[in-house]
C-alpha positions in Angstrom: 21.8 41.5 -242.3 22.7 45.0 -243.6 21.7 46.2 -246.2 24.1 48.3 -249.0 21.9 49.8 -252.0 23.6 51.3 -254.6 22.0 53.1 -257.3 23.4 53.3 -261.0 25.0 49.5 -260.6 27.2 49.5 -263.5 30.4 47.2 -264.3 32.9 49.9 -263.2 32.6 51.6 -259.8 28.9 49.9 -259.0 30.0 46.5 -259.7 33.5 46.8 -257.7 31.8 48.4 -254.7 28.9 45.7 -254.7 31.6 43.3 -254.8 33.6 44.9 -252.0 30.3 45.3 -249.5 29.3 41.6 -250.5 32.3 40.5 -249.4 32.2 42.5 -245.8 29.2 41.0 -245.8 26.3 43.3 -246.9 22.7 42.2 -248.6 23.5 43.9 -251.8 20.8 45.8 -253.8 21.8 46.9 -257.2 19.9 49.4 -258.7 19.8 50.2 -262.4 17.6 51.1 -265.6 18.2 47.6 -267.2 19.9 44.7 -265.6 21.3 42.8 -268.8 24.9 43.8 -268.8 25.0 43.0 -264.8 23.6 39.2 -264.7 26.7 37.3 -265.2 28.2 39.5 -262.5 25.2 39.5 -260.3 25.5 35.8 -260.6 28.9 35.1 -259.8 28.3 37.3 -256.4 25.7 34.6 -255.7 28.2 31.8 -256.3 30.8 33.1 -253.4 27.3 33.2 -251.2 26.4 36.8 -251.3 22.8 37.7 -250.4 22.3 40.0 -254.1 19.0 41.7 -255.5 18.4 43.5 -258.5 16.1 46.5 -259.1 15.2 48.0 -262.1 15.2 51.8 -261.6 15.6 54.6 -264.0 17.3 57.4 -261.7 15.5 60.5 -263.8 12.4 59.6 -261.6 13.2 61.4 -258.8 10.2 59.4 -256.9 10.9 56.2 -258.3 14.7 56.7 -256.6 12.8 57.7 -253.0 10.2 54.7 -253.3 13.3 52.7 -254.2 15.0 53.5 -250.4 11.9 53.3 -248.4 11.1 50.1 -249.6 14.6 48.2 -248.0 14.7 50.7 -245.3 14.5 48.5 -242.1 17.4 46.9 -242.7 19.7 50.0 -244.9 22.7 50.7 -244.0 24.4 52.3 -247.1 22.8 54.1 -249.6 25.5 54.8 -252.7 24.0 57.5 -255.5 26.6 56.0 -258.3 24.2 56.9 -261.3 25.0 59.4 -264.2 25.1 60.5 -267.2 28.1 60.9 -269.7 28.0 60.6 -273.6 30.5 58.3 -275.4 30.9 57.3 -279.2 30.8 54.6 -281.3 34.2 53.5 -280.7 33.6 53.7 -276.0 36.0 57.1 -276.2 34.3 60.0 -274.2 32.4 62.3 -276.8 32.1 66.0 -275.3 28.6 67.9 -274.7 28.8 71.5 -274.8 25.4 73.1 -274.1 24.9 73.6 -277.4 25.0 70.7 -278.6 22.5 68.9 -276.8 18.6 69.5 -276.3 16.7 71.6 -273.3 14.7 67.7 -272.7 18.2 66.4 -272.6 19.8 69.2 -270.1 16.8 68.9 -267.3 16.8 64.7 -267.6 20.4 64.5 -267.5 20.4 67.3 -264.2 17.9 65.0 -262.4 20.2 62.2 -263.3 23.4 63.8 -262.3 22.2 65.6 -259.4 18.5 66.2 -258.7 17.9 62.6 -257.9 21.0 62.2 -255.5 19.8 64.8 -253.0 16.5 63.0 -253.6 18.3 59.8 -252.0 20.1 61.9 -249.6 16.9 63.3 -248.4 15.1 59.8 -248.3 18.1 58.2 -246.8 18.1 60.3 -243.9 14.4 59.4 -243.3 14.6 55.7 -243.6 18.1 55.3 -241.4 16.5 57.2 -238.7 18.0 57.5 -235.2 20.0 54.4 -236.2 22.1 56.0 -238.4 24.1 55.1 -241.7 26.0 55.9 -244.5 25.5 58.3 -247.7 28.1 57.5 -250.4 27.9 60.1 -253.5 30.6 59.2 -256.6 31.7 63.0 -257.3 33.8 63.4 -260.3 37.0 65.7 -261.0 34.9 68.0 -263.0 33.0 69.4 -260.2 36.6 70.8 -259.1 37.8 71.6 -262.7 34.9 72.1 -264.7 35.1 72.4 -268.2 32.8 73.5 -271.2 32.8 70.5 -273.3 31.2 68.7 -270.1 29.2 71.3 -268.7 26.3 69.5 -267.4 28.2 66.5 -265.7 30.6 69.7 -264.6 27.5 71.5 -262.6 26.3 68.4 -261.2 29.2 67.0 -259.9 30.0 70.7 -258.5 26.3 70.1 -257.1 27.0 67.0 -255.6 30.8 68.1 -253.7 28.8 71.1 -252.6 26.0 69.2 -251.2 28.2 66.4 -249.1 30.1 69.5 -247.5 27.4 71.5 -247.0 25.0 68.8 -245.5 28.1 67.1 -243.7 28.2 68.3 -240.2 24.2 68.5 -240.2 23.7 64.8 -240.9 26.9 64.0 -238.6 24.7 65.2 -235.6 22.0 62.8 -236.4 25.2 59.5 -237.3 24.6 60.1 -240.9 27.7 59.6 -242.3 27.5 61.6 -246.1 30.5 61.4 -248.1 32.0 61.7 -251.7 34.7 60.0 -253.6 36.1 62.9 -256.6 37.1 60.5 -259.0 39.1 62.6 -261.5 39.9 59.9 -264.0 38.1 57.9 -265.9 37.3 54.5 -265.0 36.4 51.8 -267.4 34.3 48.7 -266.5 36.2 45.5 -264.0 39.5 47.9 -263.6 41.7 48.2 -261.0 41.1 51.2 -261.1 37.3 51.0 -260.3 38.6 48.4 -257.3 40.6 51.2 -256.1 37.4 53.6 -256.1 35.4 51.0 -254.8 38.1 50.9 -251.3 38.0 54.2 -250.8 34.1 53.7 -250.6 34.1 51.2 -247.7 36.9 53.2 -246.2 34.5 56.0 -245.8 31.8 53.7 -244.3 34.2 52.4 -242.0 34.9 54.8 -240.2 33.7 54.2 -237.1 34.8 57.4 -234.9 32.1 59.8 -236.0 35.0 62.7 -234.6 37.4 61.5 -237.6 34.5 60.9 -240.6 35.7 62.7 -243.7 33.4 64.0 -246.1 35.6 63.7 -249.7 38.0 61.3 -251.0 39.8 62.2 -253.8 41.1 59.5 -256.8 43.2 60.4 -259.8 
């Protein structure tokens, strides 16, 4: 059975894209700091019959995100970087982080988050697909297009991360390596259509089977 691994399983775009590879058929692994707010939906996946396991990762250990990959990569198909890091108030509205606002720890552990540790799984994700070949998902974000000061960090790494899948495209594409991004320039609250809508574009992406015709972005508004 293949295997899709996402890391940074969430109830919005992690949960909806589990769902929609669990349903196609994929092991699922869903990879996350803490699995409490994903156990009734990990559990319902289990009642329609999909094969799902949960691992407890915190994706600002870089290694901890490559041991992670190698350890389900005989049978890896997907890998999906979905994790990072955005800062919201007592009331769930998104609370701004201008760079100085927030603390030099918080700026490097946030950077691995955001980007550091996707090329990390890019990187091991190569090595464990092998001459067998698979798929790199990366969730880019409009900010990377349109960056903006109140969101600089999450700006930078998703800049990072668009430059990375174009950059590293055609290279992997020689070895079947299929790396792409969905921009998702809105935001996307937990079991939303909207996150459904993200999570189709993903399997689109995968699906693609004529290496000639792979696209490296999708874009969602």
């Amino acid at each position: 059975m293949n295997t899709y691994l996402i890391i940074g399983a969430g109830p919005g775009i992690g949960l909806a894209s589990a769902q929609k590879f669990a349903a196609q058929g994929y092991k699922v692994v869903s990879a996350a700091r803490s699995g409490k707010r994903l156990n009734e939906a990990i559990g319902s996946l289990r009642e329609t019959g999909a094969k799902v396991v949960f691992e407890e990762v915190d994706a600002s250990n870089s290694a901890a995100v490559e041991k992670l990959i190698q350890k389900y990569r005989d049978d890896l198909k997907v890998v999906h970087y979905n994790a990072g890091v955005l800062h919201y108030d007592a009331n769930g509205s998104l609370q701004a982080a201008p760079v100085d606002s927030i603390t030099v720890e918080s700026l490097s552990n946030e950077m691995t988050v955001n980007l550091t540790s996707a090329l990390v799984a890019v990187k091991a994700a190569e090595d464990a697909f092998g001459k067998r070949g698979g798929s790199i998902l990366l969730t880019g974000g409009g900010f990377g297009v349109e960056p903006n000061a109140d969101f600089i960090n999450i700006s930078v790494a998703k800049a990072g991360i668009r430059a990375a899948t174009k950059a590293l495209f055609e290279p992997l594409r020689a070895q079947n390596i299929h790396l792409a991004t969905v921009t998702v320039s809105t935001l996307v609250s937990a079991y939303s259509d909207k996150s459904k809508e993200i999570a189709e574009k993903f399997w689109s992406l995968h699906n693609q089977s004529d290496s000639s015709a792979w696209e490296w972005e999708s874009v969602v508004v």
